[in-house]
C-alpha positions, 0 to 999 in steps of 0.5 A: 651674771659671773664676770672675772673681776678683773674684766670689771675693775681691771685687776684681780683679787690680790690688788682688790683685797688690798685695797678693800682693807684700805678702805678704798674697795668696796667689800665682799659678801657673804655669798653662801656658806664659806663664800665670798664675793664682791657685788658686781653693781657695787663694783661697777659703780665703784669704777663708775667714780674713778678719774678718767686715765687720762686726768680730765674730768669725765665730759670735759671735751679734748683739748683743742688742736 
């Protein structure tokens, strides 16, 4: 499955490449000889354990009305 990884973690490899030497991003691998690349499981479950946007815990319900 090829993805662009902006379609998976919502930003492109300059933002993830700076992260990733912040510890922060998952790494890339060796994907062929002189390739590199970022697994797509990894980063999925990466993005899976962020903070929802909107600061709630993920399944806490909307506020009341």
């Amino acid at each position: 499955m090829k993805e662009d990884l902006h379609e998976v973690v919502g930003f492109g490899p300059v933002k993830a490449a700076r992260l990733e030497r912040a510890g922060k991003f998952p790494p890339r691998r060796q994907i062929g000889p002189g390739r590199v690349g970022w697994v797509y499981e990894e980063l999925v479950e990466w993005a899976r354990r962020l903070p929802p946007a909107d600061g709630r815990m993920r399944g806490e319900k909307d506020p009341a009305p």
